[in-house]
C-alpha positions as CSV (number, residue, x, y, z in Angstrom):
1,X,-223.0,-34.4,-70.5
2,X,-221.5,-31.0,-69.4
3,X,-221.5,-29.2,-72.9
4,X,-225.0,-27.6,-71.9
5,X,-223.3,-25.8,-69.1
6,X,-220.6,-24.5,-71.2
7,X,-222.9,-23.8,-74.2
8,X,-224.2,-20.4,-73.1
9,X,-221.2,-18.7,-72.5
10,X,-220.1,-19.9,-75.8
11,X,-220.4,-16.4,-78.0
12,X,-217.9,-15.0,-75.2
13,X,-215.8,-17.8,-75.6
14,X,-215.1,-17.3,-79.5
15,X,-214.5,-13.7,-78.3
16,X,-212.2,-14.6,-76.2
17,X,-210.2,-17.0,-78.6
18,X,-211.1,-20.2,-76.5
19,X,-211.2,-23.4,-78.4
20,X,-214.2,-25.9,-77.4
21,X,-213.6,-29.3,-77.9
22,X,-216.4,-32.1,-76.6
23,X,-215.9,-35.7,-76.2
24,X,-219.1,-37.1,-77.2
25,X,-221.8,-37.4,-80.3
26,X,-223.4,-34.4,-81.5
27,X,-224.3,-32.7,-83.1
28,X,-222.7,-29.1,-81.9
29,X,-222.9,-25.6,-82.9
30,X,-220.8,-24.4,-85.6
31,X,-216.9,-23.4,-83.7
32,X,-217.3,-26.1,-81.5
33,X,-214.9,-29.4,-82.1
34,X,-216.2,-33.1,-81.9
35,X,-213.2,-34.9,-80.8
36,X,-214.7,-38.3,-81.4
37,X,-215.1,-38.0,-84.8
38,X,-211.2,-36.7,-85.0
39,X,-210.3,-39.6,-82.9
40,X,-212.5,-42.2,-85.0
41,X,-211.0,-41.0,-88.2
42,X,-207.4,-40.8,-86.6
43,X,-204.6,-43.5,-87.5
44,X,-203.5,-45.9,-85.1
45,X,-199.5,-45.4,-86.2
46,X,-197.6,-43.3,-84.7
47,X,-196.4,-39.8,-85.7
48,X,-192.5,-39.4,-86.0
49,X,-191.2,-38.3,-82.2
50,X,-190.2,-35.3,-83.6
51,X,-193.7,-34.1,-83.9
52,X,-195.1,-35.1,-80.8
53,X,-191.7,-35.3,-78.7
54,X,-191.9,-31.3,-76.4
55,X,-189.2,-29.3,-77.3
56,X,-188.1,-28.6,-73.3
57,X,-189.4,-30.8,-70.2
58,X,-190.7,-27.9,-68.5
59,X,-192.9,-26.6,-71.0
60,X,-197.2,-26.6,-70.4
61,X,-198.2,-30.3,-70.8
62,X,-202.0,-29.7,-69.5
63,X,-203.6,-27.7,-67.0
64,X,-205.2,-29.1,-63.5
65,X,-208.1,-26.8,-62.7
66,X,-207.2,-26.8,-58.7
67,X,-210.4,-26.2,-55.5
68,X,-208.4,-22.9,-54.7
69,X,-206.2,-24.2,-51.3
70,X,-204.1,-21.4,-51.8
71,X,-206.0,-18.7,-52.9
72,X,-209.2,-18.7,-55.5
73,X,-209.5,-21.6,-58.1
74,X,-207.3,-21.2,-60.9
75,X,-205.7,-23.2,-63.5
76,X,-202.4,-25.0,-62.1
77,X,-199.7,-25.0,-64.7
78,X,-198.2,-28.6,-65.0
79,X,-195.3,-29.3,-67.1
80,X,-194.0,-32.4,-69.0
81,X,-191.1,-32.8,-66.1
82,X,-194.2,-33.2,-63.4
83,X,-196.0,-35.6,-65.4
84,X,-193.3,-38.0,-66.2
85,X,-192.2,-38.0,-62.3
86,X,-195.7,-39.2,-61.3
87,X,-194.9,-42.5,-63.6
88,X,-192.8,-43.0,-60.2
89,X,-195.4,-42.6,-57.1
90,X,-196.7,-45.9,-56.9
91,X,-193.0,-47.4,-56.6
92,X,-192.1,-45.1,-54.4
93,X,-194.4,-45.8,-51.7
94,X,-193.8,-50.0,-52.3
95,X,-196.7,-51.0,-55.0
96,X,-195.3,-53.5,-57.6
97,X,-196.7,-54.8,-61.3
98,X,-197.8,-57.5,-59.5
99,X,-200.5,-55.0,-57.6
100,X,-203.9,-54.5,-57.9
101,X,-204.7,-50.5,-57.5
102,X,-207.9,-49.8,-56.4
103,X,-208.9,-46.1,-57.8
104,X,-212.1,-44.0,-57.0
105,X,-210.8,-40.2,-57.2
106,X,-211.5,-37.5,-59.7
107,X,-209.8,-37.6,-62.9
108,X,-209.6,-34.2,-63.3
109,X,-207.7,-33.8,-60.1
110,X,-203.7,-34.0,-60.4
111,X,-204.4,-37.1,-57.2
112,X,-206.4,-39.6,-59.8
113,X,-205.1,-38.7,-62.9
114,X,-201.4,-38.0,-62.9
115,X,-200.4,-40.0,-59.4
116,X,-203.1,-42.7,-60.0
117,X,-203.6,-43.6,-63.6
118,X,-200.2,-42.4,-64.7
119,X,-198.3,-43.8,-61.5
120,X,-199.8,-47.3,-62.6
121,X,-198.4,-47.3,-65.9
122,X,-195.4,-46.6,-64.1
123,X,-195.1,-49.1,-62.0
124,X,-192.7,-52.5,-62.2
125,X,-189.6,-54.1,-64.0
126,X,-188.7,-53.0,-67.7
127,X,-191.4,-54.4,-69.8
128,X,-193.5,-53.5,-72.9
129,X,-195.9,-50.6,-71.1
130,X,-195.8,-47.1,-72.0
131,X,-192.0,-45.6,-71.7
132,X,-190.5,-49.1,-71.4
133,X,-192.8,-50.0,-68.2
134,X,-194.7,-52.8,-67.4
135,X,-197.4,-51.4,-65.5
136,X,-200.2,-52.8,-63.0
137,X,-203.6,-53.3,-62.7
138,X,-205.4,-50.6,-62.3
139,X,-209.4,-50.8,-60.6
140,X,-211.3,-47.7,-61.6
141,X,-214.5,-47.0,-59.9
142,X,-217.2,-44.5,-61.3
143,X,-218.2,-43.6,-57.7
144,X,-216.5,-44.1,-54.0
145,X,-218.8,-46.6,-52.2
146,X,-218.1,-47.2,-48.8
147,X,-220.8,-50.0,-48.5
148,X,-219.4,-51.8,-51.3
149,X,-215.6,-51.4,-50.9
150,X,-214.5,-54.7,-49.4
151,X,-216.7,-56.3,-51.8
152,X,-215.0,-54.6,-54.9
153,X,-211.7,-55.8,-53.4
154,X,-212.4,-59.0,-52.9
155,X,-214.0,-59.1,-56.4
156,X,-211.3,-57.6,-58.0
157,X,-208.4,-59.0,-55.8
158,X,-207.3,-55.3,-55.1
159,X,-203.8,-54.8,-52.9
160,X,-203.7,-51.0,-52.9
161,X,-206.0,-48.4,-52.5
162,X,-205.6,-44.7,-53.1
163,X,-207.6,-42.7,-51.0
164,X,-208.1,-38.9,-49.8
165,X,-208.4,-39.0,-45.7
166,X,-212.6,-39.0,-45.7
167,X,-212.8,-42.1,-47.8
168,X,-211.1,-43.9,-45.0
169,X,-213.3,-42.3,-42.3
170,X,-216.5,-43.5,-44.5
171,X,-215.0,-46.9,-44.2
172,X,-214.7,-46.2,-40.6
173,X,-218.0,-45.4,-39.9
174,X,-219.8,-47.8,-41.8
175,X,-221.7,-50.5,-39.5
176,X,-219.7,-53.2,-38.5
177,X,-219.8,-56.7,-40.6
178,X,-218.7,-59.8,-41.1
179,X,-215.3,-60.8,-43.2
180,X,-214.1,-57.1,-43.3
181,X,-210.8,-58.2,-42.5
182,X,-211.0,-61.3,-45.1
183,X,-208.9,-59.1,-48.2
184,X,-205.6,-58.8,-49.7
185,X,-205.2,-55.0,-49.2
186,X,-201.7,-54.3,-48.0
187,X,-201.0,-50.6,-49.2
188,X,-202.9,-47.4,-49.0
189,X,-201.5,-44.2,-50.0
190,X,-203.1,-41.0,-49.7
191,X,-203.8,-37.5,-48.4
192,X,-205.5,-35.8,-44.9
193,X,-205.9,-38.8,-43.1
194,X,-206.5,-38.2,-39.1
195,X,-204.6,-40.0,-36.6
196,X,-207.8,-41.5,-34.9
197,X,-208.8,-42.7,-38.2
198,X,-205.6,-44.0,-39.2
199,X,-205.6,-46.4,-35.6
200,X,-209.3,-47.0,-36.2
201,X,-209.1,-48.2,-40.0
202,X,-205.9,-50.5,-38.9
203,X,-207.4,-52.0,-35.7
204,X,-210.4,-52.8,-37.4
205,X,-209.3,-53.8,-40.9
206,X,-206.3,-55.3,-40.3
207,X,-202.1,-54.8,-40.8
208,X,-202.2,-52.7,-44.0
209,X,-199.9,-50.6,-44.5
210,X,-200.5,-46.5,-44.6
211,X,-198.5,-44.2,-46.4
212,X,-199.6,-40.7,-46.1
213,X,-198.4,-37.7,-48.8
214,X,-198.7,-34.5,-49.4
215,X,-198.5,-32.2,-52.5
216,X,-199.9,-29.5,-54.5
217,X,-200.7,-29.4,-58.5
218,X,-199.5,-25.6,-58.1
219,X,-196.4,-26.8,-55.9
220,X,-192.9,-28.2,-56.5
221,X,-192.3,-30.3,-53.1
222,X,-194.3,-33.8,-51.9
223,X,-194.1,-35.3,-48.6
224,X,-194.2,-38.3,-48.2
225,X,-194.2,-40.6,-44.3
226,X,-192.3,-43.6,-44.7
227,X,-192.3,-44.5,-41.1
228,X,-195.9,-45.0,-40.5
């Protein structure tokens, strides 16, 4: 649903020795790659590690197109290293396989893709997941609605959400109503939540547990505050 954006600027593109690749049916202009069809016609077995396996850790494994926090938007380098050490965020903060993760962030942001889809695979005991893991539930929502958030949890029997600090003031700020303390959240984990939100999400919904971080896709040190 984006290609029409991209499709103008195409002939400067080719110039420019950028590959386009689109998820999606086509047809597409000639120079353009339809990954579905590759990905159709593609086997499920696995190649030999030694294809697929990087040569060094720290080499490029994909690109996070960051808002520009410390300077104008670019392309933040992330390596193979950074990945893999997001399969470890959810433990780190207390989630367990036995947790539901509720998810409503951007995938294209380092926050939902790396430290939300990827920390769920990496959560729990040894098992059979990805890397030896067994993994947790993970709740992916198209769309952050604050009107029907306690609904999806319920629904989905969600113990931990992931937020950014103005989902949790939407919350806040919705009208008041009845069993908004009748859930099973225990855990959220997040960024740029305010100290009057913090008290007023807590007093209002209940004991859950708040455990606020801070990193950069472009940076090499996360904070995390354990005490609360």
């Amino acid at each position: 649903e984006l290609f029409g954006s991209v499709e103008p600027l195409l002939p400067s593109l080719r110039e420019d020795g950028v590959a386009v690749w689109v998820l999606g049916a086509g047809p597409y202009p000639a120079g353009v790659v339809a990954l579905q069809e590759l990905l159709d016609a593609a086997s499920e077995e696995l190649e030999p590690e030694d294809v697929w396996e990087p040569e060094d850790m720290n080499d490029t494994c994909l690109y996070i197109f960051t808002s520009g926090t410390t300077g104008l938007p670019k392309a933040a380098r992330v390596s193979h290293l950074k990945s893999i050490m997001c399969l470890s965020f959810y433990e780190l903060v207390g989630a367990s396989s036995r947790d539901v993760v509720y998810l409503a962030l951007p995938l294209y942001h380092m926050a939902g893709s790396l430290l939300g889809v990827v920390g769920c695979l990496g959560i729990g005991e040894r098992g059979r997941g990805p890397g030896g893991f067994r993994g947790s539930t993970c709740v992916l929502k198209e769309k952050f609605s604050a009107s029907q958030f306690w609904d999806d949890c319920r629904a989905e029997g969600v113990t931990v959400f992931q937020y950014i600090g103005e989902l949790c003031r939407y919350l806040v700020n919705q009208p008041q109503r009845p069993g908004e303390r009748q859930h099973g959240l225990r855990l959220a984990v997040g960024s740029g939540l305010r100290p009057d939100v913090w008290r007023s999400f807590q007093q209002r919904f209940g004991p859950v547990r708040i455990v606020e971080t801070y990193g950069m896709s472009e940076g090499n040190v996360t904070l995390f505050n354990y005490t609360g």
